[in-house]
ZAMARGU-4260 file (C-alpha; in steps of 0.2 Angstrom, whole numbers, plus 5000, padded with zeros to 4 digits):
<rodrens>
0) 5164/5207/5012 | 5154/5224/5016 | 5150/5229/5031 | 5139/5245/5036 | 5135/5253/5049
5) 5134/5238/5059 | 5125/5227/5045 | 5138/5212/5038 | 5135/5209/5019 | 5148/5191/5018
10) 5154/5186/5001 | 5150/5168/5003 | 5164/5168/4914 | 5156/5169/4897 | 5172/5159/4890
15) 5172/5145/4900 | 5190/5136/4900 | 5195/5116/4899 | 5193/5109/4916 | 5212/5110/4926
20) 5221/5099/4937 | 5216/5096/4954 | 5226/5104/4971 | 5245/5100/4969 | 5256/5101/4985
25) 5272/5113/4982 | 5287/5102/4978 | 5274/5086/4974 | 5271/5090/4957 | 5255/5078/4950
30) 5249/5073/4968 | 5233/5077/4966 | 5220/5080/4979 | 5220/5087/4999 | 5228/5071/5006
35) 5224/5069/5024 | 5223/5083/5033 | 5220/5083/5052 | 5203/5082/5056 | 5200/5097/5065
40) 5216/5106/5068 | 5213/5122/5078 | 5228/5131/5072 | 5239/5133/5058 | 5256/5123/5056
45) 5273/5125/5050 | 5290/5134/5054 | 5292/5146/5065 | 5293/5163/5057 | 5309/5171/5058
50) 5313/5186/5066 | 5320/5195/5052 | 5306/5192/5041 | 5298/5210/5044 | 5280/5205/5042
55) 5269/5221/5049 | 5251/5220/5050 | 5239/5236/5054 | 5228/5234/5069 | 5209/5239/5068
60) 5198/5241/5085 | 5199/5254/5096 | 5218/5259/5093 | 5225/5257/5076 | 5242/5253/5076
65) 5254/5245/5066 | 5259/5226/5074 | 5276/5220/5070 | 5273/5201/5070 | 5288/5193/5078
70) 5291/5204/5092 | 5274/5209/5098 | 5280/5227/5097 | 5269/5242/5089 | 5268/5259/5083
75) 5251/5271/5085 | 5242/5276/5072 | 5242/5297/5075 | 5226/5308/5070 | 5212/5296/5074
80) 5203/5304/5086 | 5198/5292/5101 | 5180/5284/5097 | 5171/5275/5111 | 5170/5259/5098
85) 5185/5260/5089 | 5189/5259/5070 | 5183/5246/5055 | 5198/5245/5044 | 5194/5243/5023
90) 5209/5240/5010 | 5207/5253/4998 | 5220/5263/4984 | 5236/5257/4993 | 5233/5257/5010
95) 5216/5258/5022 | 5199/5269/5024 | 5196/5270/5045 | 5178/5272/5049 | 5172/5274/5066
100) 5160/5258/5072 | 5142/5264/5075 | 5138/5269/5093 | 5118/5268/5100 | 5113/5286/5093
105) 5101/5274/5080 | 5084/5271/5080 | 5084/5254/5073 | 5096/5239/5067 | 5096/5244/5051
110) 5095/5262/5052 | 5108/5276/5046 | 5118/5285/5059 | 5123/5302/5054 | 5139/5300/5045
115) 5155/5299/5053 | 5174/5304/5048 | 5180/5296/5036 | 5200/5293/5037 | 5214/5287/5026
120) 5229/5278/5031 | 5241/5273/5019 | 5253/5257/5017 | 5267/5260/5031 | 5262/5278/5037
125) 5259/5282/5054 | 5247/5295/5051 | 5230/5297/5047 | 5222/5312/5034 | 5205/5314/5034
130) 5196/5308/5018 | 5177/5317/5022 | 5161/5311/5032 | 5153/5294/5024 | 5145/5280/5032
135) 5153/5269/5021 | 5168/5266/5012 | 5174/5256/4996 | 5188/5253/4984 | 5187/5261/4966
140) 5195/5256/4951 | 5204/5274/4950 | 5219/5273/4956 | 5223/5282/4970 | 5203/5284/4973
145) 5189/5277/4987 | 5170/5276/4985 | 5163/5286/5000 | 5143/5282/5003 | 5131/5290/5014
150) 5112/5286/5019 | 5100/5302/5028 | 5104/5300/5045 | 5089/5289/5052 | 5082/5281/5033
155) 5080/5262/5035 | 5094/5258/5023 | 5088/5242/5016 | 5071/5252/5008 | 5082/5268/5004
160) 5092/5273/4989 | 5113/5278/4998 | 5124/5293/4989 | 5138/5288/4983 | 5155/5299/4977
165) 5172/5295/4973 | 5186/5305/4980 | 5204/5305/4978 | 5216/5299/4995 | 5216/5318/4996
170) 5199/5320/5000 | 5196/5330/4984 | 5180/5321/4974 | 5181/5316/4958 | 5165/5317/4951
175) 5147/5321/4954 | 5137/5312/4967 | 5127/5294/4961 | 5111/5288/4967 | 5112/5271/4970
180) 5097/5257/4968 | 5088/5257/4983 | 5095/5244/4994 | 5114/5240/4988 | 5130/5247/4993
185) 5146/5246/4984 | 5156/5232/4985 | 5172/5237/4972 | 5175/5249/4958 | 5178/5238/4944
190) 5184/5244/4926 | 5165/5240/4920 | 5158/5249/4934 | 5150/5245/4951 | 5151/5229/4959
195) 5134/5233/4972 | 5128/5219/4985 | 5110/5219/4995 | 5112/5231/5009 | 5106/5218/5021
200) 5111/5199/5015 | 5098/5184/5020 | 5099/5167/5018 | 5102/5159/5004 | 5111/5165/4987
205) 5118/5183/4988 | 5115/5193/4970 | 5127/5204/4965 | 5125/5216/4952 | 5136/5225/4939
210) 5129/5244/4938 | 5134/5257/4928 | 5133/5274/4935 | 5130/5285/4920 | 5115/5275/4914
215) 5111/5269/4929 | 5108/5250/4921 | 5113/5233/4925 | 5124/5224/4913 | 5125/5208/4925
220) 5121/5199/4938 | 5132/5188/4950 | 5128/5172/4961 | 5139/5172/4980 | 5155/5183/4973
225) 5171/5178/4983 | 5183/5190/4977 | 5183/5205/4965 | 5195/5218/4961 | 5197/5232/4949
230) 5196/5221/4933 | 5191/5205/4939 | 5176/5195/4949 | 5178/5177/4954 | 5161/5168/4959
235) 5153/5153/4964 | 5137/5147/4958 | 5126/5137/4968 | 5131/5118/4967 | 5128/5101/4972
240) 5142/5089/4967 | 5158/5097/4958 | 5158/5113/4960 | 5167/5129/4950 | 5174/5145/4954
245) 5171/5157/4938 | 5183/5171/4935 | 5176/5185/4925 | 5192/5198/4916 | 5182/5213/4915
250) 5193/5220/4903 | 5189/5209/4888 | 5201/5197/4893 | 5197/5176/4893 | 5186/5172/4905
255) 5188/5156/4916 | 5182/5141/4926 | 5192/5134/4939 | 5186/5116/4946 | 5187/5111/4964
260) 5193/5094/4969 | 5182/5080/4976 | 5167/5090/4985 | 5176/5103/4989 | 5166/5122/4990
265) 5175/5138/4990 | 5168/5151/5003 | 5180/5168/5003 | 5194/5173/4992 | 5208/5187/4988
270) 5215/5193/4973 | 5234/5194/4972 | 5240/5216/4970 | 5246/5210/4952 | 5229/5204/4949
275) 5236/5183/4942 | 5235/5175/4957 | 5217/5172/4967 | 5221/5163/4985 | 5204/5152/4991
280) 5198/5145/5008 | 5191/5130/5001 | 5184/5113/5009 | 5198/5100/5015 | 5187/5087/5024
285) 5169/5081/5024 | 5160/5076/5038 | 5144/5067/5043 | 5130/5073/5033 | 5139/5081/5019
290) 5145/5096/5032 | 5162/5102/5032 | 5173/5099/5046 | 5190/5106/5042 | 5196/5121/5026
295) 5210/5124/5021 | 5219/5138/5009 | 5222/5136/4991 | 5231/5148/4977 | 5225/5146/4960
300) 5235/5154/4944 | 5221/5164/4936 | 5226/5161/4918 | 5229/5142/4919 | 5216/5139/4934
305) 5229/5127/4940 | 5225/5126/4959 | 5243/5124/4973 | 5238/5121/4991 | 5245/5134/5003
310) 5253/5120/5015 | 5250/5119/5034 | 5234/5130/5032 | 5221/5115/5037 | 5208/5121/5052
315) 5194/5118/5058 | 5180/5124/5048 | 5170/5133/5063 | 5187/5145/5064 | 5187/5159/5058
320) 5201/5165/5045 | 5207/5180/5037 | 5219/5182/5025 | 5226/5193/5010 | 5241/5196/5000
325) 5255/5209/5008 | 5257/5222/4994 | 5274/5222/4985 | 5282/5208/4995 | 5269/5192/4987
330) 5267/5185/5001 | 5251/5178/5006 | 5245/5180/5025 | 5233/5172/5036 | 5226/5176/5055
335) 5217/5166/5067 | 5209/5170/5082 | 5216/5160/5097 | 5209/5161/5115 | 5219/5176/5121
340) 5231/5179/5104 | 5232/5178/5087 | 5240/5167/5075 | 5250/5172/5059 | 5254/5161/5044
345) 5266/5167/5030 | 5269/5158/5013 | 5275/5163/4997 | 5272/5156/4979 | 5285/5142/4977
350) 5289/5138/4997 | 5286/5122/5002 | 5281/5125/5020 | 5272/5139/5030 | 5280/5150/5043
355) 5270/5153/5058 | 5269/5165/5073 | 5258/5167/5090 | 5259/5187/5093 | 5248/5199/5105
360) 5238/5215/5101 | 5233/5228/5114 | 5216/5224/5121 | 5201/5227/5109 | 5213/5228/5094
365) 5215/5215/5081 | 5227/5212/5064 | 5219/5213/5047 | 5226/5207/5033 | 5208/5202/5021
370) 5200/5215/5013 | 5190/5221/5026 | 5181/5229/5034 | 5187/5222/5050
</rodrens>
């Protein structure tokens, strides 16, 4: 997902695989399927988590913090200056790009603010360095690097043509200033160069585009992209009865097709820090009509395609869920929103059962865990 100033851009191979099992449950190998799930659960369910488990999460809204999940108890984030709106959180280069939310200084919806302070807060730290002024940030495929994008303060983004540079965590820019196509922002650095998205997404099927900087030219296009990262992009094309998540290896590795099961869709998803595994919220009951009334989360092994359901992770479809992968531990983490908390969910490759826990953020704050920005 992109999101600027204010505008939300959601993420709804050419050496196609043999079609691959269908979900497995951990510890039921060959049961093919969902199951049952509950019809429309509104929370997460499974153990509770323990208290030695030492799952953190960063906080983003209007006092970034660190959140440890199973006592409730955090730790401020230091050299953020206070913003009336608080701070949008973005995973980049091993740990987070802070951006301040956009106040009322614009003239219209779609219009650039002046660009804001950008900062950079990396994995564990308690401090925050300042990264430049930008009114966008996103990953990069260099290590250790971001993408910072600014519009002329006032230009009606979706009809103008952003700037775009990469710097190092430092702040220090890595290389000369890009023009980008008028009307896309970037959504990852990849090894084959920019992954851009429409500015401003409408209904219907979200085109992304492969750019490359130096000649400035297109080398593909993609259909509603769910997850990418430095060397990899995972889409789904538009379809009506079984439907495919493609995996594109950007760095001339096999490409891949993963089938869903039954008429299951695919609608977010979140690449594993080692880049093999790609964790899916996918369909898990139908409804009247065709809608979906319930999702679920699934874990597909990006070189087999063979897809494992995350157990306990069934909700209601009208809920919304975050989740990512925690770096260097493997686990896989999931939030929801409940009425006045949040829920967390925990689950590694290989366990048969989720942990769970109901924990509190200070007011106007919230956990992110999901690529952002949030």
């Amino acid at each position: 997902m992109a999101v600027l100033v204010g505008v939300a851009v959601a993420r709804a191979g050419p050496h196609p695989a043999a079609p691959v099992s269908a979900v497995t449950s951990p510890g039921a190998p060959g049961n093919a399927g969902f199951g049952m799930p509950p019809r429309k659960p509104a929370r997460m369910v499974g153990q509770p988590l323990p208290r030695g488990a030492g799952l953190r999460l960063v906080l983003g809204g209007q006092k970034p913090a660190w959140l440890w999940v199973a006592t409730g108890r955090t730790e401020p984030i230091w050299r953020l200056p206070r913003r009336d709106n608080g701070y949008q959180l973005i995973r980049i280069a091993s740990g987070w790009a802070a951006l301040p939310f956009p106040g009322n200084g614009v003239s219209c919806d779609n219009c650039a603010r002046r660009p804001m302070p950008v900062y950079y807060i990396a994995d564990g730290s308690r401090q925050a360095r300042r990264l430049g002024v930008a009114d966008f940030a996103a990953p990069a495929a260099t290590t250790g690097a971001v993408w910072l994008v600014s519009y002329r303060a006032g230009a009606v983004m979706p009809a103008t043509a952003g700037t775009a540079q990469e710097f190092n965590v430092s702040g220090t820019a890595l290389g000369p200033r890009r023009r980008l196509p008028r009307g896309y922002v970037i959504d990852q650095g990849t090894a084959a160069g920019l992954l851009l998205v429409p500015e401003l997404a409408r209904a219907g099927v979200v085109r992304y585009q492969l750019w490359q900087p130096g000649t400035r030219r297109v080398s593909r296009f993609f259909p509603n992209v769910i997850a990418a990262s430095p060397s990899e992009i995972a889409w789904m094309p538009t379809c009506t009865a079984r439907c495919a998540v493609h995996v594109l290896n950007l760095e001339g590795g096999p490409g891949r097709v993963i089938p869903l099961p039954g008429r299951s869709r695919a609608y977010q998803g979140a690449y594993s820090p080692d880049g093999r595994l790609l964790a899916l919220q996918v369909t898990a009951r139908i409804g009247a009509g065709g809608r979906a009334t319930a999702t679920r989360l699934v874990v597909a092994a990006v070189a087999s395609g063979r897809l494992t359901a995350v157990p306990g992770t069934t909700i209601g479809s009208g809920i919304g869920v975050d989740f990512g992968w925690q770096p260097g531990s493997g686990r896989l983490v999931a939030v929801v929103s409940l009425q006045d908390a949040w829920q967390v969910a925990m689950w590694r490759p290989g366990d048969t059962r989720l942990y769970v826990a109901v924990t509190r953020a200070p007011a106007d704050s919230w956990p992110v865990v999901g690529p952002g920005p949030y």
